[in-house]
N, C-alpha and C positions, 0 to 999 in steps of 0.2 A: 624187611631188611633195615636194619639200624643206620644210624647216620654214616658214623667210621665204618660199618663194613661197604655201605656203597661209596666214600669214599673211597675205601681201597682198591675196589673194580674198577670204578674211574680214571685211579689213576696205572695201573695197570693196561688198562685197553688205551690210553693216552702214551706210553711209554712203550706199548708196540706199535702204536700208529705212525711212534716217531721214528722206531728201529729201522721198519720197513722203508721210509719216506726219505731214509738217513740218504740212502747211494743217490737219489733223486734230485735232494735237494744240492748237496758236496758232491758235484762230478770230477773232482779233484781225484785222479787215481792212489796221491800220495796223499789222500784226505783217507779215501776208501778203504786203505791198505790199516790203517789203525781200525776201521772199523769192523775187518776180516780177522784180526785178529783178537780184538776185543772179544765179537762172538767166539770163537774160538774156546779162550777161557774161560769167557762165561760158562759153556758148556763145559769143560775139563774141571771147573773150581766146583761147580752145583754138583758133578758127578762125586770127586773126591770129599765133597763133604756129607752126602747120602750115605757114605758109609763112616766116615773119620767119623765129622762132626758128630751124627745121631746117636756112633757106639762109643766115640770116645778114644777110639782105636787109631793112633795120628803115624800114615801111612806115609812114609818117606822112599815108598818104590812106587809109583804112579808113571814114573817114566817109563818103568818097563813096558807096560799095558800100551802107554802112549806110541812108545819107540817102537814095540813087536806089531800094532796097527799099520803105522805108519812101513814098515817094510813089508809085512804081508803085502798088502795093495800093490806094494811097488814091486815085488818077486812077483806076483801074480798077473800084472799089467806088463812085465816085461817076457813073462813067457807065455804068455797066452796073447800076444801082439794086440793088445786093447789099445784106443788111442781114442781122440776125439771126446764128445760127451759123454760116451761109452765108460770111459776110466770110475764117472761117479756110481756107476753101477758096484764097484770092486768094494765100496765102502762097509757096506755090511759084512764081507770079508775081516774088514780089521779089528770091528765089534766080536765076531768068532771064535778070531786068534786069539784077541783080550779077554775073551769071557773062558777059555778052553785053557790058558796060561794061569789064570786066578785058581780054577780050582785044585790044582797038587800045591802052588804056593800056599794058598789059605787054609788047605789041610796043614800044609807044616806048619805055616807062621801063625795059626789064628789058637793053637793049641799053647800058646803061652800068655802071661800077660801081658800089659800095653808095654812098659818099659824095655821087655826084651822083645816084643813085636817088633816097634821102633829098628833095634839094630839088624834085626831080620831083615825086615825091605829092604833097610841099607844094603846086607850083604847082597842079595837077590838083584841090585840094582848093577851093583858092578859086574858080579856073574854076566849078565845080561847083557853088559856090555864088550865085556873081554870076550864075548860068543861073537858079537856083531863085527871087532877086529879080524877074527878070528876065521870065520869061515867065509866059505870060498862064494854060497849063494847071495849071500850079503854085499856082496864085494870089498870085504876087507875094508880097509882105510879109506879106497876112495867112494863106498858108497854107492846107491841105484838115483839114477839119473828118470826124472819122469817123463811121461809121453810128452810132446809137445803138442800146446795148443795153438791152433790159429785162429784167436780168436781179436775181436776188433781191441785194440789197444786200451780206448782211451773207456773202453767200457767191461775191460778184462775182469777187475774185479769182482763185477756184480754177481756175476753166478756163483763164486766162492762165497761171495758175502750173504746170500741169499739163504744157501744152502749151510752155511755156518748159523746164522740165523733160528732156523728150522732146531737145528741141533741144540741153540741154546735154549729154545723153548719148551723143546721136547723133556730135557734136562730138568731143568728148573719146574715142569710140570710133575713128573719122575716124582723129583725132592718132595712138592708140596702134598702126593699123593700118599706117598711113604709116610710123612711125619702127621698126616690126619688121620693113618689105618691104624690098626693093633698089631701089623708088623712092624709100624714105627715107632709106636709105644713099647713095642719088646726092646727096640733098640735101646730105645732112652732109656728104659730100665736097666740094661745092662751098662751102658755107660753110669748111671749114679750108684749102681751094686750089683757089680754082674752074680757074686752068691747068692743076694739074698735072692735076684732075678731067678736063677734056677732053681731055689727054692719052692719058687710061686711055679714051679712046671715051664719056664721056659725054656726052650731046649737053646741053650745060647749058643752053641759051635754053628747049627743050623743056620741061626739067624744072622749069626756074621757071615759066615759062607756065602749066605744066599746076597746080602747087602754087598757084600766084596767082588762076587762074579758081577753084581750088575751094576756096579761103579766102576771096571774094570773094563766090562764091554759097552759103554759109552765110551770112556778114554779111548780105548781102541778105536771106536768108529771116527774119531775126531783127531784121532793121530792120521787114519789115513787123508781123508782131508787135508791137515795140516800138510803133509807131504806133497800133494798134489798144488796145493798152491804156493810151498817155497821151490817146486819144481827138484827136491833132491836132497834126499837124508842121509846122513852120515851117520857114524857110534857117537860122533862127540856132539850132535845134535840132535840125532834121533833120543838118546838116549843121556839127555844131559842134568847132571846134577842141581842145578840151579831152578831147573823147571820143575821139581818138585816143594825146592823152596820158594820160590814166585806164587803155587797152589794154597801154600800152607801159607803165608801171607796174606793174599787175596782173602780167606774164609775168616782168617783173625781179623781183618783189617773190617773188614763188613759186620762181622757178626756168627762165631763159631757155632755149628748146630742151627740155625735161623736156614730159613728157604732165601730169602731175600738178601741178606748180607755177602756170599761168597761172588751173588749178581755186580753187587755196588763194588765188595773189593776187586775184580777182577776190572768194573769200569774204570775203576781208579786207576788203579797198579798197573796195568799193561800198556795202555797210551802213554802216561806215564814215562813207565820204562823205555818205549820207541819215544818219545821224545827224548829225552836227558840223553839217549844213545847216542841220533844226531845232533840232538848240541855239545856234549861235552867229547872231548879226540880221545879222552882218557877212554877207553874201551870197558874200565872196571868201576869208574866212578859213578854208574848208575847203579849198579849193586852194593856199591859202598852208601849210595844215601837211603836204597829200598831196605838195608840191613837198619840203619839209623832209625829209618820208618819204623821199622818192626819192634824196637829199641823201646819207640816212645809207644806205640797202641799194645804191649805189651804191661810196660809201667802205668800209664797215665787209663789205656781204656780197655783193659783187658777180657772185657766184654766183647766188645766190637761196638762200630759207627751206629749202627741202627739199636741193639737193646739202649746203648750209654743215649743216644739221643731223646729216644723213650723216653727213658725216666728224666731226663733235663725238660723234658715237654710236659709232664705229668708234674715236676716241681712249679715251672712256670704256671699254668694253672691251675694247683690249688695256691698258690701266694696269695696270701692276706687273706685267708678264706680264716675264721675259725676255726680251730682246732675242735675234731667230735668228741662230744662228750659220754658215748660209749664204749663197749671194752673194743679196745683192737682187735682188727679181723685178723684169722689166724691164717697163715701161708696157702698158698694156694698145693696142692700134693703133689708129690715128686712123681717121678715117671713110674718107680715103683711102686708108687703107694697106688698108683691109677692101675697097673696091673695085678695090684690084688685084687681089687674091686672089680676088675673084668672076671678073675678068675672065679670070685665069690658070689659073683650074680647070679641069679638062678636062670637055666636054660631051658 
């Protein structure tokens, strides 16, 4: 094992030692409640970017998968009188619903390119919500109200936090699995040239398909959660515009396509955003300055935090090093070019 890679173990196993250790040391419920939901997005931001990020394909309906979790659970919890611990059973439920919703969407919407993908989810998103006004299971405007817990107050949190946790890991394991296999490399292929990609024999509808149902049924599983811990979803919540812009922030803000960056934007961007909430009364002035945010790591690092840090660390040390006196190394190969070479090895 190299220096940097057991560096990076280290600090990985040190950074879940902390996760865990987080609700233990900050018994603060109003401490904890930023930390329920950080996991949270950690898990919904790594999920959205296993598919965006790898294929390229920048999904602006996430909420729906979110939103249709998050009510499953709650329809299902309410007619079948689940309550107590009982209710985190319902969760793989909303992974279902999300994963069973992806696939007619993705048939339709994955069969054009990214630019009119884009307005697809848009439309898909509103559909999805003027359904949730609309029918009668849902409860219209006012929404499904969740079981109640009786559980100790001052240490409510921890099970959501715990079990959000799980989720973010699971997640974030997902992402680093994908983008190490030759399903991940099909991705990236098809994000740098989805032609030339199906040229080389990849079947690309398949493999966005397949990446889109399993980004979708994570969202799901972590919408119903969500739900269970704000206690009760609404269309203008469940299913909210800006929570797909908060996702697609997160992943730029960190590091688009990267396993690690969608982690940092999401640690960033969501406490973040729960603070500025309660300190500023303006109700909009946090998404007036999360928009500014996007503004400038758009312009200035449109990379993301962690590759732009990268290379600021790799300039810092070679400084003052000699310049080599060899030819320059040539690029390292695209995701395409790695797929040809899979395709042309001998078996």
């Amino acid at each position: 094992m190299t220096r940097a890679r057991a560096l990076q173990v280290a600090g990985v196993v040190a950074a879940l030692a902390a996760a865990v250790a987080f609700p233990q040391v900050f018994t603060n419920p109003a401490v904890t409640n930023y930390g329920v939901f950080a996991m949270i997005f950690v898990a919904v931001a790594s999920a959205w970017n296993t598919f965006s990020g790898f294929s390229g394909y920048i999904s602006l309906g996430h909420a729906v998968f979110f939103g249709s979790g998050a009510y499953a659970v709650g329809v299902a919890a309410r007619d079948w009188h689940v309550g107590g611990a009982g209710v985190f059973g319902l969760m793989p439920l909303g992974a279902a619903v999300g994963a069973l919703i992806a696939v007619p969407f993705g048939l339709v919407a994955l069969r054009v390119r990214r630019h009119t993908f884009i307005v697809i989810t848009i439309a898909m998103f509103f559909i999805f919500q003027l359904m949730a006004y609309n029918f009668s299971f849902t409860g219209g405007s006012s929404g499904l109200d969740a079981p109640f817990l009786s559980w100790n107050l001052q240490t409510f949190n921890n099970p959501f936090y715990y079990t959000a946790l799980a989720c973010a890991v699971a997640a974030t394991a997902v992402a680093w699995l994908i983008r190490r296999s030759r399903f991940g490399l099909q991705l990236r292929a098809i994000r740098d040239d989805e032609d030339r990609a199906r040229g080389l024999g990849v079947h690309a509808m398949r493999v966005k398909l397949a990446a889109f149902v399993l980004s979708a049924a994570i969202t799901g599983l972590v919408g119903g959660l969500w739900f269970y811990y704000i206690a009760q979803v609404e269309p203008s919540t469940g299913f909210d515009p800006l929570f797909d812009l908060f996702v697609v922030l997160m992943a730029f803000l960190g590091g688009l396509g990267t396993v690690s960056g969608p982690v940092l934007g999401a640690l960033i961007i969501e406490p973040g955003q729960l603070y500025l909430t309660t300190v500023f009364t303006n109700a909009y002035l946090s998404e007036i300055l999360l928009g500014a945010l996007f503004l400038v790591v758009v312009l200035f690092m449109p990379r993301g935090v962690i590759p732009t840090g990268a290379e600021w660390i790799t300039k810092l040390r070679t400084r003052g090093r000699p310049a080599a006196t060899s030819m320059p190394q040539a690029p390292g190969p695209t995701a395409v070019q790695e797929a040809q070479a899979t395709q042309e090895a001998p078996r």
